[in-house]
C-alpha positions, 0 to 999 in steps of 0.5 A: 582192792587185791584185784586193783593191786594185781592189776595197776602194777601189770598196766603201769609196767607191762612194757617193762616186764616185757623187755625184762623177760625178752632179755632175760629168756635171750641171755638165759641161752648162753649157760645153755649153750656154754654148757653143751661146749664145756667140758664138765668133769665129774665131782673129784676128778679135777683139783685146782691144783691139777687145772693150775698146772694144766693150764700153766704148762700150755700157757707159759703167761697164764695169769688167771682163771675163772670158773663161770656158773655155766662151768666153762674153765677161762683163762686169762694170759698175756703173751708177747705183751699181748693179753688174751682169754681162752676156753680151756678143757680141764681135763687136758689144759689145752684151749679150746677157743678164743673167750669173746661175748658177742656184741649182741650179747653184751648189748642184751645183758646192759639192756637187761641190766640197766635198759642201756641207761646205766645207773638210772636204767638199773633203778628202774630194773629194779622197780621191776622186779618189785612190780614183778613180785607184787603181780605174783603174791597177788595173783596168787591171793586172787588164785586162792579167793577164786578157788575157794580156798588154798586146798582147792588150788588144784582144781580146774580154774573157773572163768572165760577161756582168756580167765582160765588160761592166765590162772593156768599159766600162772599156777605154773609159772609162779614158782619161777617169776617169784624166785626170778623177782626175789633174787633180781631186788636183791642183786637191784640192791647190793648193786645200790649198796641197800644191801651187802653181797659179801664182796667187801669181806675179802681176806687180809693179804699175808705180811710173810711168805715162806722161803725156799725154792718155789714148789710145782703148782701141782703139789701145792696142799691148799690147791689139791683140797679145793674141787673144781666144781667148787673154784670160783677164780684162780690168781697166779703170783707174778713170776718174778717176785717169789714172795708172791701168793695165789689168790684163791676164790671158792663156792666156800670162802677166799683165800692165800696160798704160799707159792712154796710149802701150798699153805692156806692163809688168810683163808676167810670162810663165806659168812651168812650174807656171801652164802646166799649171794653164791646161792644166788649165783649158782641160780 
């Protein structure tokens, strides 16, 4: 019976789990490589309040920025009525390219994503992950009866060389196939509404803006407290209404910030359910 639970789901989507990890191993290089490009200051370094004015002060139409997981900084402007995204450096502000995913890469994610069939190719990426968990629980439990037993683990596989070369390899690779499998059902999940990610949770935008003079993005409290490494999104108000705030998204809670004395409001820390989707995230 466990043999039969390894094997039926390993012939019914050997296919799928091959386009699965083909796509995810090719999309698993672009955070590698955005990294090597990225300029990643040290933890202190930068504050979100020196990035926002960095940033504003070479990009007069900066509406927007983003950090991505890979660290890279993203600015999002309009110009001349034109928008545009740039790579900038957070130390300098100043841009570094222009931010465009390749059409291959686009093409690569929605195949991972959804087998280039949208919300049914989503499902059944999702059934992947489920088979991809159940191949690893029960190949572990056949690990287990072949060795004799948990503590015998460790010891060299038994079988043909085709037998000991997959327990080999599995005993290596399970750790990852079964963090890959459990974080792909959850976000399978949240995507279908089976499971919440935290994102309707969102702060109450403020009734009341303080008066006064609008004070330099530098020197705005709520901006200096938060760490680069822990800013997830950065709105700016729009310039011409004063009465405007900063949207402000972090590792730990979202939130206002008054444009004029750089108070918090609104400020709503991550509960239990946005905590493990950043964990995810940050995976």
């Amino acid at each position: 019976m466990l043999r039969r639970t390894h094997s039926l789901p390993a012939l019914l989507t050997a296919l799928l789990l091959a386009v699965l990890a083909l796509s995810g191993a090719t999309l698993s290089v672009n955070p590698a490589l955005e990294r090597l490009q990225a300029s990643v200051p040290d933890r202190g370094q930068v504050s979100a309040a020196a990035l926002a004015e960095r940033v504003a002060r070479h990009y007069p139409g900066v509406e927007q920025i983003q950090r991505s997981a890979s660290g890279s900084v993203i600015v999002y402007y309009s110009q001349d009525g034109v928008a545009g995204a740039d790579r900038v450096d957070p130390l300098s502000g100043q841009g570094v390219g222009p931010y465009a995913p390749s059409a291959f890469t686009r093409w690569v994610k929605n195949l991972h994503r959804s087998f280039l069939a949208d919300t049914p190719g989503r499902a059944v990426a999702g059934f992947g992950a489920v088979a991809m968990l159940l191949l690893c629980l029960s190949g572990m439990a056949l690990l287990v009866r072949r060795a004799g037993g948990w503590r015998q683990l460790a010891r060299p596989p038994r079988g043909t060389v085709s037998q000991r070369w997959h327990a080999q390899l599995g005993r290596v690779a399970v750790v990852g196939l079964l963090l890959s499998a459990v974080t792909g059902m959850y976000m399978s999940a949240a995507t279908f509404g089976f499971l919440s990610d935290g994102a309707q949770d969102e702060p109450d935008f403020p009734t009341l803006a303080a008066s006064g003079a609008v004070a330099p993005v530098a020197s705005l409290p709520a901006l200096q407290a938060v760490d680069l490494h822990d800013l997830r999104e950065l709105v700016y108000p729009d310039p011409q209404n004063p009465g405007d705030f900063y949207s402000l998204s972090t590792a730990l809670g979202d939130g206002y910030v008054d444009q004029v004395r750089g108070a918090l409001l609104s400020w709503r820390a991550h509960n239990g359910t946005q905590r493990a989707h950043e964990l995810i995230y940050r995976l």
